[in-house]
FIGU-666420 format. One record per residue (C-alpha): residue number from 1; residue in one letter; x, y, z. Coordinates in Angstrom, 1 decimal, decimal comma. Layout:
N
@votor=NUM guro=A u=X v=Y w=Z .
...
This chain:
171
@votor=1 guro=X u=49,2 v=175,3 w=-15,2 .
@votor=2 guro=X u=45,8 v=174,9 w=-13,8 .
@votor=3 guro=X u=43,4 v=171,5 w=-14,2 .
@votor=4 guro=X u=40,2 v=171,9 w=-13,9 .
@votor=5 guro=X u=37,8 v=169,3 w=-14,0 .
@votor=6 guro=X u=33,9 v=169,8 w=-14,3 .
@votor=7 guro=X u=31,5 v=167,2 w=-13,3 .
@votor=8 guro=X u=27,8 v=167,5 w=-13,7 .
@votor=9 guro=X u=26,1 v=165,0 w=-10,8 .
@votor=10 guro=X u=25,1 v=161,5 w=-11,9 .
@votor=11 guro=X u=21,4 v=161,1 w=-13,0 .
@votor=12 guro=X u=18,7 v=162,0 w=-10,6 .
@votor=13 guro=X u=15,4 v=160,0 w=-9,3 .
@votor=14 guro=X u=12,6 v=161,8 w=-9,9 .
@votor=15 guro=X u=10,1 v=160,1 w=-7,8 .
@votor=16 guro=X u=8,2 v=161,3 w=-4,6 .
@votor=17 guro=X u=7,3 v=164,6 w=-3,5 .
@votor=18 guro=X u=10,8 v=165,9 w=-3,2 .
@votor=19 guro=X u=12,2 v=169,1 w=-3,8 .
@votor=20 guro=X u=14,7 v=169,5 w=-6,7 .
@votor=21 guro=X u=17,8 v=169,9 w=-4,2 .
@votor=22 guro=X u=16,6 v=166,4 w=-2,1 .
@votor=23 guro=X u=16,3 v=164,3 w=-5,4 .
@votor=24 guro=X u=18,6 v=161,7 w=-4,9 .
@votor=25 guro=X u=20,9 v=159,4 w=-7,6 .
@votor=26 guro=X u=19,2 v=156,7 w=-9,6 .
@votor=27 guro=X u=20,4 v=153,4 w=-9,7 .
@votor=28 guro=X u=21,6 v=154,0 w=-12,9 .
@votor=29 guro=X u=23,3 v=157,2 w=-11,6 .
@votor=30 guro=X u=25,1 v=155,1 w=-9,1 .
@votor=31 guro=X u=26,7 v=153,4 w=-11,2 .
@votor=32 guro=X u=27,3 v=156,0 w=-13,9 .
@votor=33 guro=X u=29,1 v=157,4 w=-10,5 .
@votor=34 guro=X u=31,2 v=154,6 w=-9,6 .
@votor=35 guro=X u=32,4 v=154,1 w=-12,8 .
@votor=36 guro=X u=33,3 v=157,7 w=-13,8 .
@votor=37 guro=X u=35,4 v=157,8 w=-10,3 .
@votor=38 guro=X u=37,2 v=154,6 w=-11,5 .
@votor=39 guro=X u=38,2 v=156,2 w=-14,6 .
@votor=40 guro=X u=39,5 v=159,0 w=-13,7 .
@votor=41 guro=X u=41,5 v=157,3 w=-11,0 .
@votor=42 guro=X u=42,6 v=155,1 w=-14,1 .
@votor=43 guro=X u=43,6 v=158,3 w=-15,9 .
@votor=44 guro=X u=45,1 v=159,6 w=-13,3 .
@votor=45 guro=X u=43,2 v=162,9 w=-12,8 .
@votor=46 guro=X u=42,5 v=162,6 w=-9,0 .
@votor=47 guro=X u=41,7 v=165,9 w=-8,2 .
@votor=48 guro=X u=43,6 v=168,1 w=-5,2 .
@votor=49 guro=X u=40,1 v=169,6 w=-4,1 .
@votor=50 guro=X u=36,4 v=168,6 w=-4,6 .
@votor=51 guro=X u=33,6 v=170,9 w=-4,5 .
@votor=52 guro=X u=30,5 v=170,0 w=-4,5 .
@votor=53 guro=X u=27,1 v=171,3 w=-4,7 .
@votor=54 guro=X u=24,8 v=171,2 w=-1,8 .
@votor=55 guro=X u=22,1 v=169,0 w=-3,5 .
@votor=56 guro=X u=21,6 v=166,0 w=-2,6 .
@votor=57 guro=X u=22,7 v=164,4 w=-6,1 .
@votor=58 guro=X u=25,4 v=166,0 w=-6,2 .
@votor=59 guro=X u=26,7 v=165,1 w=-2,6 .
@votor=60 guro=X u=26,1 v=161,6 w=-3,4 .
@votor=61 guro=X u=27,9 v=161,5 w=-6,7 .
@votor=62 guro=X u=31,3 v=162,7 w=-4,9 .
@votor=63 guro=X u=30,5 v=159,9 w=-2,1 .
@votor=64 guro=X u=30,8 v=157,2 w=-5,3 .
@votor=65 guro=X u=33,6 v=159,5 w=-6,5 .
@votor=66 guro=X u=35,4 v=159,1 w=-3,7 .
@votor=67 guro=X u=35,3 v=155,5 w=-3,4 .
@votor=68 guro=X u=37,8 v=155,3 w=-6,0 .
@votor=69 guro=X u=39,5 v=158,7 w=-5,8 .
@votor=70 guro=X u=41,7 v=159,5 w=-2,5 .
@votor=71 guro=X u=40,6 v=163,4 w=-1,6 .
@votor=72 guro=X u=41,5 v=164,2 w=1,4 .
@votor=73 guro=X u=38,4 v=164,9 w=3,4 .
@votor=74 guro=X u=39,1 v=168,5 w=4,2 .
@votor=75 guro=X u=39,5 v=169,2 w=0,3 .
@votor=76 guro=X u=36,2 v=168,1 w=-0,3 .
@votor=77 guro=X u=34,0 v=171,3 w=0,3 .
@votor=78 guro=X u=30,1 v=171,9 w=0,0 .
@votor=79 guro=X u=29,3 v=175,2 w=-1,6 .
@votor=80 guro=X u=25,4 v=175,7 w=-1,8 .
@votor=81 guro=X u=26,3 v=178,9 w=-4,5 .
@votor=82 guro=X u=26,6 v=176,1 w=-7,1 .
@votor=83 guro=X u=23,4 v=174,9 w=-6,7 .
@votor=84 guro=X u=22,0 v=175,8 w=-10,0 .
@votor=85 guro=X u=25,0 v=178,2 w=-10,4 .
@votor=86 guro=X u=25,0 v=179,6 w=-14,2 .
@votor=87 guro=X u=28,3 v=180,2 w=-15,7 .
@votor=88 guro=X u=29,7 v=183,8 w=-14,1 .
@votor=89 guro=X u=29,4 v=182,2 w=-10,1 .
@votor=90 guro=X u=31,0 v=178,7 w=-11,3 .
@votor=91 guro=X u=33,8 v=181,2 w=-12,4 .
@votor=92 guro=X u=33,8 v=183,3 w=-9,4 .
@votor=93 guro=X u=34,0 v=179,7 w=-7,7 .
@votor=94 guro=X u=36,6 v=178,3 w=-9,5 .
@votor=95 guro=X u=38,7 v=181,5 w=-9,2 .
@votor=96 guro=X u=38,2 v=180,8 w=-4,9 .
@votor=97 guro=X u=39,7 v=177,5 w=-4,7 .
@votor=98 guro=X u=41,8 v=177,1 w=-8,4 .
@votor=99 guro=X u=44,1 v=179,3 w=-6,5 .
@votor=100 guro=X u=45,4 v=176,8 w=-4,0 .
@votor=101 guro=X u=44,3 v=173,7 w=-6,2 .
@votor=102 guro=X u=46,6 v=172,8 w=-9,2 .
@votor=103 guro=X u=43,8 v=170,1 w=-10,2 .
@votor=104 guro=X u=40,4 v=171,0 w=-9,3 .
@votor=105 guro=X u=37,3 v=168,9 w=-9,5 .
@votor=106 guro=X u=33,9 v=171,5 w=-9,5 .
@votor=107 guro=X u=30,5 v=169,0 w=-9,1 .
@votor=108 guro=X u=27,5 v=170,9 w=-10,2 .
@votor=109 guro=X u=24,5 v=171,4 w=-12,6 .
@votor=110 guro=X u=23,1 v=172,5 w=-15,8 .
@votor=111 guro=X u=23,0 v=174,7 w=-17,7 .
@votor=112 guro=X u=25,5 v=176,3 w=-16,3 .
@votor=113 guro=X u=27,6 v=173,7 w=-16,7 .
@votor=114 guro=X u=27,2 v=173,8 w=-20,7 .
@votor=115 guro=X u=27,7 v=177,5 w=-21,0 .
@votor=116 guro=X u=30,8 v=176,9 w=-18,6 .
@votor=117 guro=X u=32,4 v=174,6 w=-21,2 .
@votor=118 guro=X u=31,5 v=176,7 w=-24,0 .
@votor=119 guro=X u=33,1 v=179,7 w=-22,7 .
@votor=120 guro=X u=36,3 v=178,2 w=-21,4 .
@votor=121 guro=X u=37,1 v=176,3 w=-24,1 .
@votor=122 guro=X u=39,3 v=177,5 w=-27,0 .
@votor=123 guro=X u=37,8 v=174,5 w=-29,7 .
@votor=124 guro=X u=33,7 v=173,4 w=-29,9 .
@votor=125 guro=X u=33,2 v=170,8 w=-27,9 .
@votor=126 guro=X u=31,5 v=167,9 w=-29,5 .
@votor=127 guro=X u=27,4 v=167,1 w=-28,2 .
@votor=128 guro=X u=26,9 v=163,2 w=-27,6 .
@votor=129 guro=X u=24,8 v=160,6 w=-30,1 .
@votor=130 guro=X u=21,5 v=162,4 w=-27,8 .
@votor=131 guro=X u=22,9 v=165,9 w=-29,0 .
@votor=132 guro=X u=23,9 v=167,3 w=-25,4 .
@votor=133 guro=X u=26,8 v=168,6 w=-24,5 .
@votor=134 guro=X u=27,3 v=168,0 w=-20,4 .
@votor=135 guro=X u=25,0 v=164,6 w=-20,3 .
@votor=136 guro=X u=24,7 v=163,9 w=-16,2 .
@votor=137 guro=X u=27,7 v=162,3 w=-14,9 .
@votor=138 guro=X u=30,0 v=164,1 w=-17,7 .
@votor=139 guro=X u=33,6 v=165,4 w=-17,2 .
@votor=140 guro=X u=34,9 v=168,0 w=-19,2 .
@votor=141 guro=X u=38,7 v=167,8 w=-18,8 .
@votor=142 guro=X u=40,6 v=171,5 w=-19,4 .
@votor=143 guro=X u=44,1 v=173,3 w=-19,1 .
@votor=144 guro=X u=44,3 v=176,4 w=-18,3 .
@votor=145 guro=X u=48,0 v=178,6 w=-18,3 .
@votor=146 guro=X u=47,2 v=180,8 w=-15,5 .
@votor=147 guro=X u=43,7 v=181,8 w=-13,2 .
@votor=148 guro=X u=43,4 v=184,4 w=-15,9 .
@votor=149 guro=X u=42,5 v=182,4 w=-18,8 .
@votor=150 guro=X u=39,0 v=182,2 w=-16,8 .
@votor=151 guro=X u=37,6 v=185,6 w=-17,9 .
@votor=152 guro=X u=38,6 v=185,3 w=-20,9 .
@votor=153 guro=X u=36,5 v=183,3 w=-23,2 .
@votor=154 guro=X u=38,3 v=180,5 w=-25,2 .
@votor=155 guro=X u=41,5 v=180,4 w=-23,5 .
@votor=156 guro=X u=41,5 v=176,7 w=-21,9 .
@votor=157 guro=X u=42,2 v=173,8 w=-23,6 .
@votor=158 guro=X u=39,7 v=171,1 w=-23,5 .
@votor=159 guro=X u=41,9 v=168,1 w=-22,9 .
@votor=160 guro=X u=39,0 v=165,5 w=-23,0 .
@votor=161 guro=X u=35,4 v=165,5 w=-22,2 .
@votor=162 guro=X u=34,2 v=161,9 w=-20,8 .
@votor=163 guro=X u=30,5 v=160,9 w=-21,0 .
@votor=164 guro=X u=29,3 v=157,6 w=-19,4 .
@votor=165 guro=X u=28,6 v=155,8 w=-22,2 .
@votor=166 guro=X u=31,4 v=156,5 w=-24,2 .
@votor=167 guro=X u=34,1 v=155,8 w=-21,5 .
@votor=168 guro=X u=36,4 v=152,5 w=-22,2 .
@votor=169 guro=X u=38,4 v=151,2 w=-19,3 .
@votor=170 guro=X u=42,3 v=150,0 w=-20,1 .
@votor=171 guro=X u=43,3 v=146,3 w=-19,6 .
């Protein structure tokens, strides 16, 4: 069995005369960041490799990740191809590292990342109160049986899909 995790980055800053890939976090995306890598420590789905966009905002969100998740750092791996990746590269992506990696965290960007979900998994994944699917900062927790449910549309098994705002931590 396979675990894949996908993780859109944490909400951008907008402000300056940046490029898109340089925007970096918002304070509120720093600590959208932080707390998303505590809960999934507290759930216990640290993952066996990281990798990240090259954006800045996505770099950054795996920094706060990591506070709270222990990758080693040769599993955490920069891939500029998932810089604004849609769907068939994050699978050609996935299909690179998932077959070393039993739980595998992928850090990227919309929309790919919504069409992603919505072709691996086998049940409609529910939008948010805002009506999005992959809000920033989301995680969409699936299952897969082997590397082959990947090309096959609505063969994982969504396990969970965690959102900011809706996460609770355990006392």
């Amino acid at each position: 069995m396979i675990e894949l995790l996908l993780m859109r980055h944490a909400k951008s800053d907008w402000h300056g005369h940046l490029t898109d890939i340089e925007r970096p976090l918002s304070l509120r995306g720093v600590g959208d960041a932080e707390r998303m890598g505590e809960h999934l420590n507290q759930k216990g789905l640290v993952p066996n490799c990281m990798v990240v966009s090259g954006a800045k905002r996505t770099r950054e969100t795996a920094e706060l990740l990591l506070d709270n998740l222990t990758v080693p750092e040769s599993h955490v791996i920069t891939d500029k191809e998932l810089y604004l990746a849609d769907y068939e590269t994050l699978l050609e992506i996935i299909e690179v590292y998932a077959a070393d990696h039993k739980r595998l965290l992928i850090l990227a960007h919309n929309p790919g990342m919504d069409y992603l979900v919505n072709h691996l998994s086998s049940t409609p994944p529910g939008l948010s109160n805002s009506g999005k699917l992959m809000v920033t900062c989301a995680v969409a927790h699936f299952e897969l049986d082997s590397i082959d449910d990947l090309k096959r549309p609505g063969q994982a098994r969504l396990v969970n899909l965690y959102r900011p705002k809706e996460i609770t931590f355990e006392q």
